[in-house]
Structure formats: structure tokens, C-alpha cells
C-alpha positions as a printed NumPy array, in Angstrom:
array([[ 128.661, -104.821, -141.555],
       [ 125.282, -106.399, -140.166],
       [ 124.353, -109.493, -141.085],
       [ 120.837, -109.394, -143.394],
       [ 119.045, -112.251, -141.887],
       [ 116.283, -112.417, -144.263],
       [ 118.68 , -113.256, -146.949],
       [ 119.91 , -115.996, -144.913],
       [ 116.969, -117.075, -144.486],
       [ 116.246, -116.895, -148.489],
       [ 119.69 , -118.799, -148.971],
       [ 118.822, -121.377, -146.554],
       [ 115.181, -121.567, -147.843],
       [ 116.823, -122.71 , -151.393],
       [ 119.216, -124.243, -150.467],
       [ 117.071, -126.774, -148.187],
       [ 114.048, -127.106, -151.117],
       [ 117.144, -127.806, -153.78 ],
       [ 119.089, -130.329, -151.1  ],
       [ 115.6  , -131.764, -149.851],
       [ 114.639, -133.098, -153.434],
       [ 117.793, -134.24 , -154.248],
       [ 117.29 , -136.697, -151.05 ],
       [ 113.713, -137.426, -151.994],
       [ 115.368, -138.118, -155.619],
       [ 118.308, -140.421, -154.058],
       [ 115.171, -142.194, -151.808],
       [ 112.748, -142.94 , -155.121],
       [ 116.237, -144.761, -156.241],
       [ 116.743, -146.55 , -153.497],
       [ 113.862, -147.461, -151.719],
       [ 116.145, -149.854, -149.111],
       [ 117.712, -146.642, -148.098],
       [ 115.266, -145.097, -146.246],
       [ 117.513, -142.76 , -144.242],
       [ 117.043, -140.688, -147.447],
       [ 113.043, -140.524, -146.896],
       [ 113.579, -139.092, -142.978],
       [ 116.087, -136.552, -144.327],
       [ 114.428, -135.148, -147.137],
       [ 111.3  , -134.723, -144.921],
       [ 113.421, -132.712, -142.267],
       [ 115.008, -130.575, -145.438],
       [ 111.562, -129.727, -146.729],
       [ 110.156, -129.095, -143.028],
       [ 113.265, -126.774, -142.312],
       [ 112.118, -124.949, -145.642],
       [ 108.824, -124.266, -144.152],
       [ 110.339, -122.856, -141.221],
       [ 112.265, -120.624, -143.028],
       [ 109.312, -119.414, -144.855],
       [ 107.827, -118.898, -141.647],
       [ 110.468, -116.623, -139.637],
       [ 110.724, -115.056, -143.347],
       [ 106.909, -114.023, -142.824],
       [ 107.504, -113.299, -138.826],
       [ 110.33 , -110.736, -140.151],
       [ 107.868, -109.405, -142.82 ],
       [ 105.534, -108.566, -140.436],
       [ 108.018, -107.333, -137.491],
       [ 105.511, -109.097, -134.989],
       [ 104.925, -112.703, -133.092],
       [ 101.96 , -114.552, -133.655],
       [ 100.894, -118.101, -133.751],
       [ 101.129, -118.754, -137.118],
       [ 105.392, -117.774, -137.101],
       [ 106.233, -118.751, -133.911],
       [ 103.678, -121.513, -133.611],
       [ 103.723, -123.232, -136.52 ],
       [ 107.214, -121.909, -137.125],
       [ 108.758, -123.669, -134.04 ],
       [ 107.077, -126.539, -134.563],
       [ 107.916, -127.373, -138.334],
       [ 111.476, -126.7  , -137.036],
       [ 111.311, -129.093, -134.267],
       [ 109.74 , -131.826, -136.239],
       [ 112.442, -131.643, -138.902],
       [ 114.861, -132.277, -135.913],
       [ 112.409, -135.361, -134.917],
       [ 112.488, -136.636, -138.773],
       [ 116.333, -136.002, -138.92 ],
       [ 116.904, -138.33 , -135.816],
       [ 114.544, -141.363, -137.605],
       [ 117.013, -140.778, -140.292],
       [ 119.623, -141.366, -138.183],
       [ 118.176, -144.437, -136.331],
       [ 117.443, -145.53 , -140.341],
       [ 120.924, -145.29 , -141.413],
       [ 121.775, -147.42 , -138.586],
       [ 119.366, -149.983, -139.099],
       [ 116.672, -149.073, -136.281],
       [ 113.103, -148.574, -136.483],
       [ 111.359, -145.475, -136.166],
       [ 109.973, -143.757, -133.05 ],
       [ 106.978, -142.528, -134.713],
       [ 105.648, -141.006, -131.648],
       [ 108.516, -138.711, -131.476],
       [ 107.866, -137.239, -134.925],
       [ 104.166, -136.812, -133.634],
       [ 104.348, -135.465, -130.2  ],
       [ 107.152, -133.013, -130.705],
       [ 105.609, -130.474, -132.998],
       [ 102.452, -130.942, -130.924],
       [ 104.078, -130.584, -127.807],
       [ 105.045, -126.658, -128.657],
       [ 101.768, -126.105, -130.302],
       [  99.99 , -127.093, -127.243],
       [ 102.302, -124.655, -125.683],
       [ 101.965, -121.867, -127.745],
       [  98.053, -122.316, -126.816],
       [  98.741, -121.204, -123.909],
       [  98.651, -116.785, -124.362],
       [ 101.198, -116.778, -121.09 ],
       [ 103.665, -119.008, -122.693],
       [ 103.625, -117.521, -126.253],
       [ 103.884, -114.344, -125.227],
       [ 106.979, -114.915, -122.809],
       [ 110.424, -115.343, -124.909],
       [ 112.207, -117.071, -122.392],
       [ 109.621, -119.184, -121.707],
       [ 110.08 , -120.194, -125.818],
       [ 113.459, -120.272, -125.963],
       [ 113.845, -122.421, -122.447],
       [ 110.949, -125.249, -124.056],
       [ 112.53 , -124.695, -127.853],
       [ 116.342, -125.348, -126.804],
       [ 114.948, -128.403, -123.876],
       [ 113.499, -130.066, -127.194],
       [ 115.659, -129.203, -129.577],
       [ 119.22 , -130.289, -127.99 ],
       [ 117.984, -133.512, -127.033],
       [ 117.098, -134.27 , -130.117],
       [ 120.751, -133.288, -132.226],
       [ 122.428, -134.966, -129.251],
       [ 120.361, -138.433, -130.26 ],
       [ 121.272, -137.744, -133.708],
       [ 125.059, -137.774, -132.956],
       [ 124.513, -140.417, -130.642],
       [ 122.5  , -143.287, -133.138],
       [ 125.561, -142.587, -135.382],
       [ 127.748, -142.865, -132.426],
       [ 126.201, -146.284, -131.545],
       [ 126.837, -147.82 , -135.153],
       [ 130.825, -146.593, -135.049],
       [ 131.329, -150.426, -135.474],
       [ 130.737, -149.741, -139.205],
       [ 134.202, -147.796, -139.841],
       [ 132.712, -145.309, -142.213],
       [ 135.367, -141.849, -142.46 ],
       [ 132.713, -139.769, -142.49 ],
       [ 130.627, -140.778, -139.348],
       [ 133.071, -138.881, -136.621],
       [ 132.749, -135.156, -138.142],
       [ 129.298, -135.838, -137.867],
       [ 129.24 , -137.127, -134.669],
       [ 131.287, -133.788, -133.802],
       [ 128.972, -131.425, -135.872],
       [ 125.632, -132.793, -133.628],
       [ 127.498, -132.652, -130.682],
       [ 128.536, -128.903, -131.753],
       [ 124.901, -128.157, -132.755],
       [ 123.422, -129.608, -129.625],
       [ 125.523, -127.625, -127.941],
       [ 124.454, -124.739, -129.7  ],
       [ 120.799, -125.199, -128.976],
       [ 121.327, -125.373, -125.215],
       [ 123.835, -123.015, -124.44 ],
       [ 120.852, -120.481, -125.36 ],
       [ 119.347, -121.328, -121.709],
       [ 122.308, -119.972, -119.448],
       [ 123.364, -117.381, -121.71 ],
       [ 119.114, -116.522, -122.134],
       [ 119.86 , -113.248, -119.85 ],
       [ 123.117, -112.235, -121.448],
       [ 122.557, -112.126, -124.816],
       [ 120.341, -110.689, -127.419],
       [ 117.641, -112.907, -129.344],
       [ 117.873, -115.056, -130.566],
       [ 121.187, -116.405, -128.629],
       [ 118.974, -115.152, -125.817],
       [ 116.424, -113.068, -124.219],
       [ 117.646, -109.742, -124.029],
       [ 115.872, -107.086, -126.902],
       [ 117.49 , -108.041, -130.297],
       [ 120.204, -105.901, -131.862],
       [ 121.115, -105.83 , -135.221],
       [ 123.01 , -108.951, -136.712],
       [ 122.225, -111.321, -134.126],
       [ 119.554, -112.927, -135.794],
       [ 121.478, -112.865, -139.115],
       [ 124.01 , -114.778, -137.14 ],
       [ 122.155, -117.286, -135.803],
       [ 120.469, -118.371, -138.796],
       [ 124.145, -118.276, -140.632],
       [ 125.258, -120.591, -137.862],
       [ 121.687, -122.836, -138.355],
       [ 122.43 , -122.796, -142.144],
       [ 126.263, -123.636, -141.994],
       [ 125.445, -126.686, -139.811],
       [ 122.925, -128.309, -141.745],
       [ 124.955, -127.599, -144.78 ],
       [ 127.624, -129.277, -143.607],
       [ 125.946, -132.088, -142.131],
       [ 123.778, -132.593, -145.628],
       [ 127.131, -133.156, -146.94 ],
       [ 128.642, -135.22 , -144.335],
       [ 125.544, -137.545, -144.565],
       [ 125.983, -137.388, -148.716],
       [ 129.641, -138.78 , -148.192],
       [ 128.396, -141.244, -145.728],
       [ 126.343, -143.254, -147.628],
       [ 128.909, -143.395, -150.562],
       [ 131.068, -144.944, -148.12 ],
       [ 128.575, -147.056, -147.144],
       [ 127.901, -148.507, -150.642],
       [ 131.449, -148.709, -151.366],
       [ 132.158, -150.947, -148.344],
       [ 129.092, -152.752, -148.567],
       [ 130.338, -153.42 , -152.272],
       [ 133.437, -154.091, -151.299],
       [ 132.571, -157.057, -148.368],
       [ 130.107, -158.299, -151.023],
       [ 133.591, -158.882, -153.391],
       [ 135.318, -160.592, -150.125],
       [ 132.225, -162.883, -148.811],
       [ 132.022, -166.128, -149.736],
       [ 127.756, -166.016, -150.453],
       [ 127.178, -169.978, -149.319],
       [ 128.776, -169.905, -146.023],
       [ 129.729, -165.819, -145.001],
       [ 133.177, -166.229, -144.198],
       [ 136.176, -164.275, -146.53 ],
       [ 136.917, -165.525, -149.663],
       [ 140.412, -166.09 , -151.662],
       [ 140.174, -162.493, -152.711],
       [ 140.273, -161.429, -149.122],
       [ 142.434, -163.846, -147.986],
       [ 145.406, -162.441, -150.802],
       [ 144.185, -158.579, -149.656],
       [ 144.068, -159.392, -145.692],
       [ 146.855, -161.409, -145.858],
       [ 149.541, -159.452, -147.313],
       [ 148.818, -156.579, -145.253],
       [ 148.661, -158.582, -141.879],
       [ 151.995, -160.4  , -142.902],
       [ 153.783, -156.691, -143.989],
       [ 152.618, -155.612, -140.592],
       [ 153.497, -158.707, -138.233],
       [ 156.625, -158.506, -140.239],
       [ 157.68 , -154.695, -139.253],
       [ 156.889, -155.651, -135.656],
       [ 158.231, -159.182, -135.652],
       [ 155.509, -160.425, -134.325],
       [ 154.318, -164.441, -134.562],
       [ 151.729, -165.336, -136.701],
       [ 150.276, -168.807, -137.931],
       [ 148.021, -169.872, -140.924],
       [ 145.712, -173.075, -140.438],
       [ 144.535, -174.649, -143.325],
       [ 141.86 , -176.763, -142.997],
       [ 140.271, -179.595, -145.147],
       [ 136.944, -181.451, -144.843],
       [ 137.719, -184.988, -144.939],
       [ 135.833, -187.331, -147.277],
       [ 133.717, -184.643, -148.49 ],
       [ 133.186, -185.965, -152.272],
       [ 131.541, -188.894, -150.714],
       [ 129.516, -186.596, -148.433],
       [ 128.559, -184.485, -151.217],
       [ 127.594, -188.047, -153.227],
       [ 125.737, -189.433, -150.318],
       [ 123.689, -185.941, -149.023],
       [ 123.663, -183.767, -152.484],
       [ 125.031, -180.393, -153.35 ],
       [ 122.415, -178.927, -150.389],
       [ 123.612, -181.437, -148.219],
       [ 126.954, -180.981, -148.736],
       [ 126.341, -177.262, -148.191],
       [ 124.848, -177.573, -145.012],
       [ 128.083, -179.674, -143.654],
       [ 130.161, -176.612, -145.074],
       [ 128.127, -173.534, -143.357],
       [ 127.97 , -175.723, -139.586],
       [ 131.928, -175.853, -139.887],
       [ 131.852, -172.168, -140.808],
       [ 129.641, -172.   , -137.722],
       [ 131.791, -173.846, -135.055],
       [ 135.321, -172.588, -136.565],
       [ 134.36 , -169.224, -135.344],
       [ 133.436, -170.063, -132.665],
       [ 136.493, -171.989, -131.545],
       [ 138.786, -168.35 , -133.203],
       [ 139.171, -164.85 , -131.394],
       [ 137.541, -161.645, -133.087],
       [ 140.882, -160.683, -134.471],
       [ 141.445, -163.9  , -136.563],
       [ 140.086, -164.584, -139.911],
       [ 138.895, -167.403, -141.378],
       [ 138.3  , -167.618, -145.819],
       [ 137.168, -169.925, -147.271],
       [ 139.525, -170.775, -150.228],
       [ 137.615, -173.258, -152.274],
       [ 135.463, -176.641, -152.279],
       [ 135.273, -177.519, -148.645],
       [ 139.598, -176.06 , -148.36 ],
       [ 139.277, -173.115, -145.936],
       [ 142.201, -171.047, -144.533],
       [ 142.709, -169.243, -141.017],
       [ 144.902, -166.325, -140.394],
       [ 145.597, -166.485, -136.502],
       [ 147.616, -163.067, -135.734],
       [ 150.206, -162.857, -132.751],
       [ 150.   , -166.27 , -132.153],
       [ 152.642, -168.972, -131.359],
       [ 152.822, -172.372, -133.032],
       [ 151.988, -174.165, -129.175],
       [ 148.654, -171.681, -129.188],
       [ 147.812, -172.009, -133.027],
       [ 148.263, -176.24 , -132.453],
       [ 145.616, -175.525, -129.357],
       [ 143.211, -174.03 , -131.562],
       [ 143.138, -176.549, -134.091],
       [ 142.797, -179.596, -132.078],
       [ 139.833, -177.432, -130.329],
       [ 138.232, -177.356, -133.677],
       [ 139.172, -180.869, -134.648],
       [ 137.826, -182.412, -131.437],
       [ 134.78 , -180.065, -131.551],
       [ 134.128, -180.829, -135.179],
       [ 134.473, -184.753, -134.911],
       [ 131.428, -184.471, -132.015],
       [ 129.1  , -182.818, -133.898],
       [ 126.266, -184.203, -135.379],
       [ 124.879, -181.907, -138.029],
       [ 120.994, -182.773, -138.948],
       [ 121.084, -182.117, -142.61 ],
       [ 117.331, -183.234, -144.011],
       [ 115.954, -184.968, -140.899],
       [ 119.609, -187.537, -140.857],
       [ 122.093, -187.129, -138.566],
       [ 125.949, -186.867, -140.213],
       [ 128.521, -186.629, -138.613],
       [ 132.377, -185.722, -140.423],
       [ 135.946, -184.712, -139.417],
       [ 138.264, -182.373, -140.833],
       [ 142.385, -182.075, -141.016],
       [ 144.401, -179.637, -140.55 ],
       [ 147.573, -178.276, -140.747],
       [ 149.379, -175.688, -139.677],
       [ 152.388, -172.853, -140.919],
       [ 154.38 , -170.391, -138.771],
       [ 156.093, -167.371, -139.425],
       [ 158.624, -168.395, -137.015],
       [ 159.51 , -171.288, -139.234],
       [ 159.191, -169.808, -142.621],
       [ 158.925, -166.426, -142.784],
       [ 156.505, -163.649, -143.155],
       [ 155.624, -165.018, -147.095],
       [ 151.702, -165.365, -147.585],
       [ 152.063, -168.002, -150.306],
       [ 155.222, -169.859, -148.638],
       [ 152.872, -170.322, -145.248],
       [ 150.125, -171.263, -147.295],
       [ 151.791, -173.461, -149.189],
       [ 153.674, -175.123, -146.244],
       [ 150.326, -175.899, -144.526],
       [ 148.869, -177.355, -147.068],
       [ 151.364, -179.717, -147.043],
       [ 150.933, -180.372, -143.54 ],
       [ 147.092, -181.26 , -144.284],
       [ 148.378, -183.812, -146.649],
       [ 150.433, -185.223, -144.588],
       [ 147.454, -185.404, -141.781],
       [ 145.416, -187.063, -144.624],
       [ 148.183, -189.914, -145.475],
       [ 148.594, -190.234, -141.447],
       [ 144.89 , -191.03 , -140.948],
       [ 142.981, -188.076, -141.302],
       [ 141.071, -186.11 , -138.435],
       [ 144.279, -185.085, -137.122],
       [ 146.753, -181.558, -136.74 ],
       [ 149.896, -181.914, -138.357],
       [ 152.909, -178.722, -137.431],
       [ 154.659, -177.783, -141.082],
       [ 158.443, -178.304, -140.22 ],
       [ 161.198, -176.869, -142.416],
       [ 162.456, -179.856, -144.02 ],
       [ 162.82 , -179.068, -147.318],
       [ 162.654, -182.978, -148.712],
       [ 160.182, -184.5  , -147.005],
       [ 157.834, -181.553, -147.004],
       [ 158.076, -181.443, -150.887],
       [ 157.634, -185.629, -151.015],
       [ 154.862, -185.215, -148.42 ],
       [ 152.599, -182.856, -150.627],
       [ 153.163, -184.607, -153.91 ],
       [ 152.325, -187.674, -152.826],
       [ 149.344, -186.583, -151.09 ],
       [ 148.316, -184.536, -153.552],
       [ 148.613, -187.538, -156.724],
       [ 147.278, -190.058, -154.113],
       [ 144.516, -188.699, -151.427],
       [ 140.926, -188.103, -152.835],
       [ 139.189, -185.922, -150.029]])
């Protein structure tokens, strides 16, 4: 049985008008999100089109006002749907490309040659058209940094309707319209507006379930960011932690916690104020990661106390790495309201080698070993060993005796 492409075209119509408000709806909610804006415009502008190939069917004939105006609503709702994209992903718009697309076919339909040639429409619609749903997929492809479920299908369903669009211009002389230029038989047009419809359906909700996963890991970082300095806070640090030592432990794998301690930081906090104080914090945030790889972590636990989760790393190689931030940390002078201050920091440091693949035994362990640097001196890296006694006699004292 034939498919009846004007009720395909009815279907979509509805379905675009119903799907297009909802996105103006979600946008008058969120005004931040403005990805919503760009996509409602390209549902309501594929609406029009619809409306327009309905009337082109109605009246069995091509003018300018269906395949003119038609086109050209279609194209710019592929314009507005690739702002969307580059709004999702935190770009600014390419106004001009909204503009001078739909204007670009309308100049060309001005032209009696050109609009009454199919090929010559289907060649400048599908040379628009693809490039345009392959920059969709690839602004989404471009923020795969996010880790969002949801962004590969739709990756995969531009890449399928690009595709799409510009396999039209080889095939143009073996197929009927609208897949090509040969004289249209019945169901081909019904089919290619079911295929239209089906992508943009699924895409609509692809890009629905995207920004839920977007607020829920936006939410979700927000729970495990520490809001003075932007490291990870004790929440993530019990979350990451666990799951990094389950994981080293399967593969056996070395792994080393730092914990690291501002020294004398009541008295900076006295001497600068609270501000003060919290510019010293966010400049050691600043130079920690810069002394770390990607793949470690650093969390701030509490106060000026701070933890670092170094992964496949040795004892030798985690010791390196805190002396680099010691040394690094002791020559810098941090301007905090017009004075220079200078501080230093201790630090000490656990390894699963030595205790096991226990996130509260390591963390425990080196903070011991940061007491111990304190009653030593301070400014100084100090190895957690596994004796039992004077670890234990270590920590008390420091802990009854040491002010920071």
C-alpha cells in the first residue's frame, strides 16, 4: 500500500506546532537555555513548510510561493537548528547564516530557468541542506568533552540525515522525486516526508533527553564543587574515591593519596581576613593543578585541609609531585589587597602499596604523615610508613599539640 503523503505531511505539521511550543514553553522557563529558542524557531519554520508542500500538493503544480517560500522556510529551520546546536554548546550565533540561507534559494528561485529545472532545485536544496545537518552533528561532536549519553545517537542521526540530503545528488537520475529527478511515482514522496518526519522526531527527543542530562550533571558537579575555590569537595572525594580504589584494586594497580595542609593558616586568616585568607586558598588551588596530571583529582576536604587522589602512581613519583608543589608553593608570592604574602604548606603522603586499597585507612595514614611534617618543621613531605605505634603516637600528638 502507497504511502499518503499529505497525511504525513498533516502528522508532521502537528506534530512540529505541538513539539515547537513545548520548546518555546521550556525557553520562557529558562531563559539561560537558549538552545530551546533556536529549536522551537526551526519546529515552527518546519511547520510552515509543511503547510507549504501541503498547498503545492493541493494544487498539483510548482510555483513560487510552494517551492519558493517552501524551500526556503525549510532551509532556514535547518540554519536555526544549527544556532541551536552551537547554543547548547556554548557558542554564539552565526546570524548571517540564518539570514542568507533562505535568501540564497529565493534569489534562486527568481531566476524562471532555475525554478523551473528540478535538478537544478534539488542539486542547490541538498548543497545547502547537508552542510548544514552535518554542522549540526558536528557542534555536538565538538562539545563530546561533556559526557552526556544522549549526544552520540545524535551525532549518528545528523550524520544519517546529512547523508540523506546529499545522496539525492548522485542518485538525482535514478530515482523518482523527490529522492531524485526522475517523474514521481506513487509513494515516493510519502516516503520521503516519513523519513523527514521520523528524523526530526527522533532528534526532538534525543535533544529533550539531552538537556535533562545536562541539568542533572550540571546539578550533580554543583553537589561535588567546592564554590570558594572549584576543586571537588568531601562528597566527591568519598564518591570518586571508592570507585577509583575498587578499580585500582581489581587491577592491582598503585595508587597514592596526598594530603595537604596550609601551614599557619589561622594566623593568615587573623592577619589578611576571611577574603584574604580566601585568596591564599584559591592560588594553592591554582598552582596544585598545575603541578597534577588531568587524571588526578584534587578536593578540597575542609578549612585550608585538601586531599589528592594520584592514580597509577608509585610512592617515588607521588613523593616527586609533592615536593614540586611544596617548593613551588613556598616561592610564590600571592598579592592579596595590594601586600605581598607569601606561605608554605605540608604534606603527606599514603600508598596503596603500603596499606591497602581502603579510602579511609589511606586517608587516615596521610594525615598522619602531615602531622608528623608539622612536628618536624613544617613545609616539608613526610612518606606514611606502616608502623603501627609510632604512626598512632605521631597523629595524636600532633593532633592535641599543632595549631595550623
Amino acid at each position: 500500500m502507497a504511502i499518503d503523503s499529505f497525511t504525513v505531511l498533516l502528522f508532521g505539521l502537528l506534530i512540529k506546532l505541538l513539539l515547537g511550543g513545548l520548546f518555546l514553553a521550556f525557553w520562557m522557563k529558562t531563559r539561560d537555555a537558549a538552545w530551546f529558542a533556536w529549536w522551537a524557531a526551526s519546529l515552527l519554520l518546519g511547520a510552515l513548510t509543511s503547510i507549504m508542500f501541503m498547498l503545492r500538493a493541493a494544487a498539483a503544480s510548482d510555483n513560487f510561493l510552494t517551492i519558493g517560500i517552501g524551500n526556503a522556510t525549510l532551509l532556514a529551520a535547518l540554519a536555526c537548528c544549527w544556532q541551536g546546536a552551537r547554543a547548547f554548546e556554548h557558542r554564539p550565533p552565526i546570524w548571517t547564516a540564518v539570514v542568507l540561507t533562505p535568501l540564497l534559494w529565493a534569489v534562486a528561485c527568481s531566476v524562471p530557468d532555475f525554478i523551473e529545472s528540478l535538478p537544478y532545485r534539488i542539486a542547490l536544496s541538498s548543497c545547502i541542506a547537508a552542510p548544514l545537518l552535518a554542522l549540526c552533528g558536528l557542534e555536538f561532536w565538538r562539545g563530546r568533552a561533556e559526557e552526556l549519553p544522549s549526544r552520540w545517537w545524535i551525532v549518528a542521526i545528523f550524520a544519517s540525515f546529512a547523508f540523506f540530503m546529499a545522496i539525492r545528488i548522485p542518485l538525482m537520475w535514478s530515482v523518482p522525486f523527490p529522492f531524485g529527478a526522475l517523474p514521481m511515482r506513487p509513494g515516493w514522496l510519502g516516503a520521503f516526508n516519513l523519513l523527514m518526519f521520523a528524523h526530526t522526531l527522533l532528534l526532538t527527543v534525543l535533544i529533550v533527553a539531552m538537556s535533562k542530562e545536562r541539568l542533572e550533571f550540571d546539578q550533580r558537579t554543583k553537589a561535588h564543587t567546592d564554590p570558594l575555590t572549584g576543586s571537588l569537595n568531601r562528597r566527591a572525594f568519598m564518591w570518586r574515591g571508592e570507585r577509583m580504589l575498587q578499580r585500582h584494586a581489581y587491577e592491582r594497580a598503585p595508587l597514592c593519596l596526598l594530603f595537604l595542609d596550609l601551614d599557619h593558616f589561622k594566623s593568615l586568616n587573623d592577619r589578611l581576613g576571611h577574603s584574604g585568607g580566601d585568596d591564599v586558598l584559591t592560588s594553592f588551588v591554582d598552582l596544585v593543578n598545575a603541578c597534577i596530571r588531568p587524571t588526578d583529582y584534587l578536593f578540597r576536604i575542609g578549612g585550608e585541609e585538601f586531599c589528592c587522589l594520584l592514580p597509577h602512581t608509585t610512592t617515588e613519583q607521588a613523593h616527586r609531585v609533592a615536593e614540586r608543589v611544596r617548593h613551588r608553593f613556598e616561592m610564590l608570592t600571592m598579592p592579596v589587597a595590594g601586600t605581598p604574602v607569601k606561605a608554605t604548606a605540608s604534606l603527606g603522603i599514603a600508598s596503596t602499596d603500603a596499606f591497602g586499597y581502603g579510602l579511609d585507612t589511606l586517608m587516615r595514614r596521610a594525615d598522619t604523615a602531615v602531622y608528623a611534617a608539622k612536628r618536624a618543621g613544617r613545609n616539608r613531605v613526610v612518606v606514611a610508613t606502616p608502623g603501627e605505634l609510632e604512626d598512632n603516637i605521631a597523629y595524636q600528638m600532633g593532633k592535641a599539640v599543632i595549631a595550623s
